[in-house]
N, C-alpha and C positions, 0 to 999 in steps of 0.2 A: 743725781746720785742715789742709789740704793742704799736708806739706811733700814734692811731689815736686820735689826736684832741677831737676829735667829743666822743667816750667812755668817759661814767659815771660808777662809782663804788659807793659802800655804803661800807663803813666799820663801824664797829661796834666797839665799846671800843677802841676807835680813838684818846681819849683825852691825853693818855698817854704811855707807855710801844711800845711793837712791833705794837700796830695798829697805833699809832701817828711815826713810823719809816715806816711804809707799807702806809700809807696815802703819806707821804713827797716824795716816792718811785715813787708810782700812779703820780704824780703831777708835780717831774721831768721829767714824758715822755709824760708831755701833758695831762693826764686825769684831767677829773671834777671830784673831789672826795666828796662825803656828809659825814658826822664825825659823829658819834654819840657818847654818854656820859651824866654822869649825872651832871659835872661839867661846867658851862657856861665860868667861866674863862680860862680852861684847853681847852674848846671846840676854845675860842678866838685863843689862841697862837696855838692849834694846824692847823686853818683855816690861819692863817699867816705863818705858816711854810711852809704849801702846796702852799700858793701863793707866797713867795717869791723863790719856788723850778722854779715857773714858770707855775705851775698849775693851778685850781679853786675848789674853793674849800667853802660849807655851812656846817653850823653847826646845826642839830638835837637835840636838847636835849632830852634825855629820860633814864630812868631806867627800866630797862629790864627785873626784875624781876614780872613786872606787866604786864599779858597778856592786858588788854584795852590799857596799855601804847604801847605795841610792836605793836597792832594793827593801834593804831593811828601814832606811825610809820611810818606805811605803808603806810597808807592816805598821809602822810605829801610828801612820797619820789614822789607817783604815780602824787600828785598837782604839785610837784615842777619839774619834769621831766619828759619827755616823752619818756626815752629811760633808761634800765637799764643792763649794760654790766655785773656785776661780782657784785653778794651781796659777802665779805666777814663777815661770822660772829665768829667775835673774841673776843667780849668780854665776860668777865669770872671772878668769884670771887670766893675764898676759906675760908668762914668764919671758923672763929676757932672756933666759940660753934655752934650749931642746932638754927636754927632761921625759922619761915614758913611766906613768904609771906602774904598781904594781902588778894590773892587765896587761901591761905593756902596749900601752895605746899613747900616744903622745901627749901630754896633759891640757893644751890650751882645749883642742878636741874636745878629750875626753871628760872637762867639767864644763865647758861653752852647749856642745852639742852633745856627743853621748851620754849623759847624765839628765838633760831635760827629756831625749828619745824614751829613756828607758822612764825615768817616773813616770810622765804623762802614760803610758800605756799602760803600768803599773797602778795608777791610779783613776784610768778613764771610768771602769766600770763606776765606781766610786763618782765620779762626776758627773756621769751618765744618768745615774738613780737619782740625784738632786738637781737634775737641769728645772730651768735651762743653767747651764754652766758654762765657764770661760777656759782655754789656757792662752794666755800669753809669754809672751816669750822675748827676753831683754836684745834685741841685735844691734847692729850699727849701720849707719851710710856707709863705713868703711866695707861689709860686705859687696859692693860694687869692686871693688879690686881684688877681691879671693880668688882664689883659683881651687880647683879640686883637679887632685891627681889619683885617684883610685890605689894607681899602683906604687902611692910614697907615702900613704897616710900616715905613717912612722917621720916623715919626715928625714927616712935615711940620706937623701941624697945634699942637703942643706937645711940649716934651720935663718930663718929671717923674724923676730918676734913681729913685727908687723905682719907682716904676711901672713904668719902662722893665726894671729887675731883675726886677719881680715876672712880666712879660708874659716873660718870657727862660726863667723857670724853669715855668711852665707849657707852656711850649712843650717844654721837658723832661719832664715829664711825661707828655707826651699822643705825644710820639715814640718814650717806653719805652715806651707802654700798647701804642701801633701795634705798633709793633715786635715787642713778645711777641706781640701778636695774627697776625703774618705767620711768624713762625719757625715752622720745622718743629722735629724734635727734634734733640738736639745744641748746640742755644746761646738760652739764655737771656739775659733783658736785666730789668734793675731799675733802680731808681731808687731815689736815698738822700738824707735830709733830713740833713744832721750838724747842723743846733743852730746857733746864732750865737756862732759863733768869731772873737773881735776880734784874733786874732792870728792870723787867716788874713793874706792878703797879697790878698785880693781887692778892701779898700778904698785902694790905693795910688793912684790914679785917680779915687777920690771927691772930691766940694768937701769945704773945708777943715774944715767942720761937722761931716760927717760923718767924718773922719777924726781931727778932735780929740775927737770924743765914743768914738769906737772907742777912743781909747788911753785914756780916763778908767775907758770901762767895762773895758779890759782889768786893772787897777791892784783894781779893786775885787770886794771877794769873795762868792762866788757866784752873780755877773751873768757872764752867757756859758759858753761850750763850751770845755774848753782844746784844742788845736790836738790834742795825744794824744787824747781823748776823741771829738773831732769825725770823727778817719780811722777811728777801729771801725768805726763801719758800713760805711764804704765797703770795708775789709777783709773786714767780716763777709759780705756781699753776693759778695765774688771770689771768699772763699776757703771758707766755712761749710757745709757735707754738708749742714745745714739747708735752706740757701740755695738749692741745685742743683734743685729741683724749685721751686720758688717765681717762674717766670717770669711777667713784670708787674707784679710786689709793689714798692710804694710803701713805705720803711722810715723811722722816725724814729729815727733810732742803730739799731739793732739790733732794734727793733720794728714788725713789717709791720704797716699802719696804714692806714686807708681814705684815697685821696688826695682831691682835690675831686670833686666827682659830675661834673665835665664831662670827665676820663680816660676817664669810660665812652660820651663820645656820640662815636658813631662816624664820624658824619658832619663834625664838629669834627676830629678826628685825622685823619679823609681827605683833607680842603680842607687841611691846616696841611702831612700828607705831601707830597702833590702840589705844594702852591706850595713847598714849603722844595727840593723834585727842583728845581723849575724855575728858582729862583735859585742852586742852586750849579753848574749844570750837568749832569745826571744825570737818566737813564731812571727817574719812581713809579714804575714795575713791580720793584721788586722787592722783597722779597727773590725 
């Protein structure tokens, strides 16, 4: 593990579940960690957890589902810091009816994958000057059953909350595949499965079904990911000398793993890059 001092991280959905156990991680080996969340209270105790790890650690507040907000974001990390080692972007929500953003973009979407699209770009140059640098990015195995339809990304025609998750996290997937595939040297980008953690804070926003079967399975032993168990990989991924040449790897904990076979069509990644530029505002051309 890398405990230089001197590395800054940004995690994202920091205030609770695996990112506030990934934050506490960063922080015991000496990183500055920035927390983001839309909670100011959650944002407190999770900024005292990293500092009594022995870390440092600010508190961001933002909701992510608003591209101006992820934008300003970005402003806030680039004022506050001069150096950025490793964006992870883990926060994630799974409503349980269809709801569309202020953008009017569907929400699981729009904070799963349009809001990681737009920081990381917002923030590459930034990560680019401090390499070598990371971004990781939180998905799921359940990516294997998304589907993407170009012409319903509203979800006009049915909403399914599973579906809607699973389509969220392929899309993460196929934006770290891109991604690697556009970097030059200096910053790498991965993608990490953590396991199904019922005590993450992702289903707070699920229907009631899904949210009283999450705390049934949390109670019961050996069903699920514990919330410790879950932020390894995504540590292992930031912080792991293994890690640091492994650009594009698809991890399940801590074991790089073959993602679904559609990360590799290129032509899937390049329609999904381009339309995701054009809904948050932003030039495809880059990196």
């Amino acid at each position: 593990m890398d405990t230089n001092p001197e590395r800054v991280a940004l995690v994202t959905g920091a205030t609770s579940g695996i990112g506030r156990a990934a934050a506490r991680r960063l922080g015991s080996i000496g990183w500055t960690v920035a927390v983001t969340g839309r909670d100011a209270e959650r944002g407190r105790r999770t900024v005292e957890e990293v500092e009594e790890t022995g870390g440092e650690a600010t508190f961001l507040r933002a909701d992510l589902a608003d591209v101006e907000t992820v934008a300003a974001l970005a402003d806030a990390v680039r004022e506050r810091y001069d150096r950025l080692d490793v964006l992870v972007n883990n926060a994630a929500c799974s409503p349980g009816e269809r709801r569309l953003t202020d953008d009017g973009h569907e929400r699981s979407f729009a904070v799963n994958h349009l809001a990681p699209y737009r920081l990381t770009h917002d923030l590459l140059p930034l990560l680019a000057a401090s390499g070598p640098a990371r971004v990781v990015t939180t998905a799921s195995t359940l990516h294997r059953r998304g589907e993407l339809d170009f012409d319903d990304l509203r979800l006009d025609s049915g909403y399914d909350p599973l579906d809607a998750y699973a389509r969220s996290k392929l899309a993460n997937v196929l934006f770290a595949t891109e991604l690697a595939a556009r970097l030059g040297k200096g910053v790498t980008a991965s993608v990490v499965h953590p396991g199904f953690v019922p005590g993450s804070g992702l289903y707070r926003d699920a229907s009631l079904s899904v949210r009283t079967g999450t705390r049934l399975a949390a109670r019961l032993p050996g069903v699920g990911t514990s919330v410790e168990d879950g932020a390894e990989g995504l540590v292992y991924a930031a912080v792991a000398p293994a890690a640091a040449t492994r650009s594009g790897a698809y991890y399940e904990g801590t074991r790089p793993t073959e993602p679904d076979p559609r990360a590799h069509d290129e032509r899937l990644r390049e329609r999904l890059w381009t339309q995701s530029a054009a809904m948050v505002g932003v030039d495809p051309d880059w990196p």
